[in-house]
N, C-alpha and C positions, 0 to 999 in steps of 0.2 A: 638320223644324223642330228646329234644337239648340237644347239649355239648359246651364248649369252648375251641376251638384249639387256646394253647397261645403259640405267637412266643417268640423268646431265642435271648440271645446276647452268642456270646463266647469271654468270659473275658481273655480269651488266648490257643492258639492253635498252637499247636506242630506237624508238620507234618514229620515224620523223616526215613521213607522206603517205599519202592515201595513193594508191594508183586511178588509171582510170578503168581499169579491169577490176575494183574494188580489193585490190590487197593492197597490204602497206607494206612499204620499204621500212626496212628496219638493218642494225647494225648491231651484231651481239658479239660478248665474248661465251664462250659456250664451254665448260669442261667436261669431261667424263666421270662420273665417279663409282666405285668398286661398288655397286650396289645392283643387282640384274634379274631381271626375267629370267626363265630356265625353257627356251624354245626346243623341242625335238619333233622335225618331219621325216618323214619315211612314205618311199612308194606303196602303195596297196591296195588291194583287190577294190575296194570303194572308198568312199569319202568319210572320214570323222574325224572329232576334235575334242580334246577330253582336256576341261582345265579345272583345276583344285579351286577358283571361285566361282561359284552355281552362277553369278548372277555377269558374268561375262558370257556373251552371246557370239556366235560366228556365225553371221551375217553380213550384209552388204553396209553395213557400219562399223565391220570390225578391221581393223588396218592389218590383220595378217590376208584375212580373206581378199581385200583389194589389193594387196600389193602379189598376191599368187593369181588371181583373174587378170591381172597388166601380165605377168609372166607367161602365162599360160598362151595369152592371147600374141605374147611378142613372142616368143619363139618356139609358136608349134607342137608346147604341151597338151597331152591329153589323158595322163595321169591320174590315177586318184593316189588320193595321200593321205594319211596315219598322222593326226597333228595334235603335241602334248604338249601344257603348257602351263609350266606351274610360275601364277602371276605372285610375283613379291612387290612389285612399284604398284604405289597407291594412284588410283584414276584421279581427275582431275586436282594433280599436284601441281604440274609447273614443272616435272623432272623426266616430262619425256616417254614415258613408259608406253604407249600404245605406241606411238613414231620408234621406241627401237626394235619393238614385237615386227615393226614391216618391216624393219633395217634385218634383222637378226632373220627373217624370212628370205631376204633376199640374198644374203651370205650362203643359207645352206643350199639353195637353189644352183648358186653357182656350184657348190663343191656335187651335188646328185646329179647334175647335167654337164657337168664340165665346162659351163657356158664360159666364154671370152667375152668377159665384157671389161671395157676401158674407162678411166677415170670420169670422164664425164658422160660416158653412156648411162652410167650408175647413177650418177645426179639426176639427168635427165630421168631416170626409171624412178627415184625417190619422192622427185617434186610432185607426181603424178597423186603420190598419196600424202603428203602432208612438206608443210616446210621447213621442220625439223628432222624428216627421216634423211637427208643425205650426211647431216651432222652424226648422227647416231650410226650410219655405214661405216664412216669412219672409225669415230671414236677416239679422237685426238682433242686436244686442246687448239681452240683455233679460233679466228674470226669469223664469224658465219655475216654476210648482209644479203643484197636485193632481197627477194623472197624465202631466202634460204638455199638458194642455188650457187651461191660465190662461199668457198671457204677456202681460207686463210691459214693451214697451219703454223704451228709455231712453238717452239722449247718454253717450256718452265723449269727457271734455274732452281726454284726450290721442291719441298715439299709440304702438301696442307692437308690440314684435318678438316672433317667438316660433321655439322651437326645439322641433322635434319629436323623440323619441327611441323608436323601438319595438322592444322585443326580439323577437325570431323569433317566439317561442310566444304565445300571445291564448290572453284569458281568454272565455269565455262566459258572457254576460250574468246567464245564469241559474242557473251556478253561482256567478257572483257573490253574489248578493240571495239564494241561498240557506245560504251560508257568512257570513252580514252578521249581527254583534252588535250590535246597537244600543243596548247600555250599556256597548259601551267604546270604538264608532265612535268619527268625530268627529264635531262636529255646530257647522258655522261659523257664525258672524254674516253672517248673508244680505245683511240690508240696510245695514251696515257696512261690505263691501266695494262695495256697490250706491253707496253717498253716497262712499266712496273713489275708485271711476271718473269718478263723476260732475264732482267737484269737483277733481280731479286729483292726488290725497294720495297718498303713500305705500300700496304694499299690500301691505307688509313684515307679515305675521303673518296677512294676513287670509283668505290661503286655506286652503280644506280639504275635505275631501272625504269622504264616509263609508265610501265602498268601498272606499279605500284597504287597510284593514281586512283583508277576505276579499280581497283581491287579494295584499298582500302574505303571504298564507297559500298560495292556491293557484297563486304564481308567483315563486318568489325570480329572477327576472332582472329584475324588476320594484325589487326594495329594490336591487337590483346597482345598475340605471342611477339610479335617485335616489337613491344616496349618492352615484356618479361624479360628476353632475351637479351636486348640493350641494356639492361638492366646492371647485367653482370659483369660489364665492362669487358668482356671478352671478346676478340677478334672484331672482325666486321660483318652487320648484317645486314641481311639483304633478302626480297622476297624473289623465287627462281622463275621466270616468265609470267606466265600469266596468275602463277599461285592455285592453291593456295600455299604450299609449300613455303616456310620461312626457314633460312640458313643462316649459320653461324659460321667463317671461315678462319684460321689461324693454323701458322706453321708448329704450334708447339701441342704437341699431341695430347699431352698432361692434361693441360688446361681443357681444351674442349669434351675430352672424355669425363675429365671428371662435371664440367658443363652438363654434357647427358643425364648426368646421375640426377640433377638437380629437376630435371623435368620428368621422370618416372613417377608413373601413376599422376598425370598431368591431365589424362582425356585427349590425349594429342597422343599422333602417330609420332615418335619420337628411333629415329634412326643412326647411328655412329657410324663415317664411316669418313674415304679418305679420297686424291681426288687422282685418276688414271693419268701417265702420263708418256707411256711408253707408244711409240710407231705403230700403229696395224695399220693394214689397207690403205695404203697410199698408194 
């Protein structure tokens, strides 16, 4: 059974307390965009995992593997399984890609077992493995905040293009949130760019992002490609969570595509594409 794990841009991210469990409350706008993993699991005689990059490992660090050990263990599986998986989202980008690999796991699971599970059973099964997988179940445009456990969805009246831009080197997550000042982050108007989509205004000023922060400390190829990018006067940017990922957004398709051209043969993973907006999985 194939699924498609699509990675996410965060159009803005709010990160604003520490808990006393040591995770941080944060408050993101989170979108889907047409860009995806290629997930196939199937029942079979014993266990294996075949994916098109040598140097991805399934192991007890891989988020397909954890998020089928929480299944297996919640409802009585004792299966082996046939699991293919051809990775196109680049590792530590900021856009998601290992959190939709557990998402897109946990979709086929339901459809091979017929499992009933309800909307926030699902959350609950998501947060287990990361706090971007219950976003990525989804797959909507939405508010995501607490841990990742509260979303939001919501209409975008328009349509946009987006340019993806990633320098070689990726930042990890947790040195991210561990290099993060949160009195000199930034710290956006959440629900300001939320009524900006909605209504279809302008979202000239309204992104931001907190990580930017400790990312532009532990990555200068990172302020490289968004000054390049800023450069060109085109849409709004913006780097996608924790980065290293830098994005360009705008509704005129023209413009960003021919954008892309401009960065080929750059040394940067340079990807065109657009942003999901249609209902699944609610």
């Amino acid at each position: 059974m194939k699924d498609r794990a699509y990675a996410k841009i965060n159009l803005s991210l709010d990160v604003f307390n520490i808990r006393e469990d040591g995770y941080h409350d944060l408050s993101s706008i989170m979108l889907p965009i047409d860009f995806y993993d290629e997930l196939e699991i199937n029942i079979a005689t014993q266990d294996s995992f075949v994916c098109d990059k040598s140097f991805i490992r399934y192991n007890e660090h891989n988020s397909i593997y954890k998020m089928i050990s929480i299944l297996k263990e919640r409802y009585g599986i004792s299966d082996h399984h046939e699991i293919k998986l051809k990775k196109v989202v680049p590792m530590q980008a900021g856009l998601g890609g290992g959190t939709a690999d557990a998402a897109s796991t946990l979709r086929i699971f339901e459809k091979l077992y017929d499992l009933d599970i309800d909307r926030q059973e699902a959350i609950e099964i998501c947060t287990k493995v990361g706090a971007d997988v219950p976003f990525n179940y989804f797959n909507v445009p939405a508010v995501v905040a607490g841990i990742g456990d509260v979303i939001e969805p919501f209409e975008i009246k328009k349509r946009y293009y987006v340019l993806l831009v990633k320098p070689r080197s990726g930042i990890s997550t947790k040195a991210a949130y561990e290099t993060l000042d949160m009195e000199i982050c930034d710290h956006p108007d959440i629900q300001a760019l939320r009524k900006a989509l909605e209504n279809g205004e302008s979202l000239k000023g309204l992104l931001g992002n907190s990580l930017e922060q400790p990312a532009l400390i532990l990555n200068d190829d990172i302020r490289r490609v968004k000054e390049e990018l800023s450069s060109y006067g085109v849409g709004e940017v913006l780097m996608s969570g924790s980065g290293s990922t830098v994005f360009c957004i705008d509704e005129d398709f023209d413009k960003i595509r021919k954008l892309s051209y401009c960065f080929r043969g750059s040394g940067n993973y340079v990807r065109f594409t657009k942003i999901l907006s249609s209902k699944r999985h609610l």
